[in-house]
Structure formats: C-alpha cells, structure tokens
N, C-alpha and C positions, 0 to 999 in steps of 0.2 A: 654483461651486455653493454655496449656503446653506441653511438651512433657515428657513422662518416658522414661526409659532404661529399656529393659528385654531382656531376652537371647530371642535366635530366638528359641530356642523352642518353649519358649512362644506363644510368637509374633505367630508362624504358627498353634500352637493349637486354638488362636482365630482365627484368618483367617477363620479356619475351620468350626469355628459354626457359623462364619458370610456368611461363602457357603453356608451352610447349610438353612441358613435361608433367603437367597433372594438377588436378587440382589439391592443393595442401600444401603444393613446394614451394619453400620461404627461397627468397634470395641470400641467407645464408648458405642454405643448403647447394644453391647455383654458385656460389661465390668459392664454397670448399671444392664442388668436384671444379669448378677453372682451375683453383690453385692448385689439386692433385693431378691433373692431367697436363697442368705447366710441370708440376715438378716433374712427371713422367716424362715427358718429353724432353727438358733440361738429360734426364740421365740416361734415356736412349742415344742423345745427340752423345755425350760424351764417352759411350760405351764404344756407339760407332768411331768416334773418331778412335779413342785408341785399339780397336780392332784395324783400324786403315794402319794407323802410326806402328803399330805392332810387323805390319805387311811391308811396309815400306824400309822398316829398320831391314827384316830379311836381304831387303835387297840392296845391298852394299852400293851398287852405281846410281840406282835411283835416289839413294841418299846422299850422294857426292853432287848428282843433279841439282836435287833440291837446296841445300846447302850453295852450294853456288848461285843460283837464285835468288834463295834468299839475302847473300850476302849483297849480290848487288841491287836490290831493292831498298837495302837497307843505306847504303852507298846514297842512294837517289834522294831517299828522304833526307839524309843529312844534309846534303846538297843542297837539298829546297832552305830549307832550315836556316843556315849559314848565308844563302844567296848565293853561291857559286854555279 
C-alpha cells in the first residue's frame, strides 16, 4: 500500500463514483476499473484503427491518395519549421 497526492478535486470526483456504486467500494477499487476500461479503450482504438488501415491498404488508389496527402502535409510542416 502507498499513498498518492491529488488535488481534492480529484480525490471528490472519485469519491463520487465510489457513491455511486455502493457502499464498501474503496477508491482503489474505482481507480482499477478507470484503469481497465482506459486500457480497454486504448485497444479497441487500436484494433479499430488497424481494421480501417487494413481496408485502406485494399484499396490501392485510396492509398496513393492518402499518401500524397500526407506527403504534402508533411511538406507544410517542414515549411513552418525552416520558415519558408
């Protein structure tokens, strides 16, 4: 066991979803399902993307699109960058 520091803001927004959800639930226990349902979310986001990236390689012109896009995007930032 340890302790953290967070502002009381914090601190009372968990409180709140430890009301919420019964009496007995420590804000440990609120702290692990946040961090499981970020993780969860972290690797739906990434599944979805490369299920998209997956769909996009398919398509040979839409990735000559993108690719050219992105190249000149990338163009732009150097640009800024250098000052030109």
């Amino acid at each position: 066991m340890t302790t953290i520091k967070v502002p009381k803001t914090v601190r009372d927004r968990l409180n709140a979803i430890a009301d919420e959800r019964g009496r007995g639930t420590t804000l440990a226990a609120v702290l692990t399902d946040l961090l499981d349902q970020y993780e969860t979310n972290k690797t739906q986001a990434r599944l979805a993307y490369l299920e998209v990236l997956a769909k996009a390689e398919e398509d040979a012109e839409a990735m000559a699109k993108a690719e050219r896009q992105t190249e000149k995007a990338i163009q732009i930032l150097q640009a800024r960058e250098t000052g030109r």
